[in-house]
N, C-alpha and C positions, 0 to 999 in steps of 0.2 A: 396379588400385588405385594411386590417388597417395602418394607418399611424402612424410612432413614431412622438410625439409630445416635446417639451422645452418648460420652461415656462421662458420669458425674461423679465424684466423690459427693456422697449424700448421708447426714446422719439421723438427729432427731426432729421427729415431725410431726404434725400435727391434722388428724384425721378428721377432716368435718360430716359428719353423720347424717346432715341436713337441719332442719329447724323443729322445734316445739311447738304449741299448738299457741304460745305469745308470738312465734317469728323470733325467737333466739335462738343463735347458730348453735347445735350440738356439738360438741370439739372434744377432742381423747388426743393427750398429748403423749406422744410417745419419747421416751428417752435410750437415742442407740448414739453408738459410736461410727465414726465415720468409714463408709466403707464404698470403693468404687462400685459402680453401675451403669449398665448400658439402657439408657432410657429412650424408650421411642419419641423421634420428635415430635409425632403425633400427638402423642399424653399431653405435651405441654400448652400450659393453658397462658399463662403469665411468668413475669421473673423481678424481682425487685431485689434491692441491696441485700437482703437476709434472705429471702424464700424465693422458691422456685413452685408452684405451683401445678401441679397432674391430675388427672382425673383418674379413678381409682375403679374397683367392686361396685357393682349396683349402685353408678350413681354418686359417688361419695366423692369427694375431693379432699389432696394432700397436700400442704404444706413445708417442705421439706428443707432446710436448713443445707445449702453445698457451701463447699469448703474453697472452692474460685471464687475469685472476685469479679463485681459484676461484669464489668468491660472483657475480660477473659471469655465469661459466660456469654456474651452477646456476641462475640467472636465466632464462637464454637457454634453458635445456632445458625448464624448468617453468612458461615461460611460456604462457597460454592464450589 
């Protein structure tokens, strides 16, 4: 099966790990510079004014800081 694909300008982001044994999120923040990307529309979980949200490695979800703005972004997803 082929997957639909987005191409994001995406920079730093932040990796959630899962939780501790109180239920506090694990998080490793990452600091990159912004650089295009062809993201599966698949991965995408959410998208809010700052972050775009994917699921990652075993499990893990990212946080990812893109450099559109949202209504662009909501464009690009819902486009047919």
């Amino acid at each position: 099966m082929s997957d639909k694909f987005v191409e994001l300008s995406l920079g730093s982001h932040i990796i959630s790990h899962g939780y501790d044994v109180d239920n506090k999120e694990i998080l490793e923040k990452v600091t990159a510079p912004f650089a295009r990307k062809l993201v599966a529309v698949s991965r995408i979980k959410s998208i809010s004014e700052k972050y775009i949200l994917t699921d990652y490695l075993n499990g893990r979800w990212v946080y990812w800081e893109y450099e559109d703005d949202f209504k662009t972004l909501k464009k690009k997803l819902t486009k047919k």
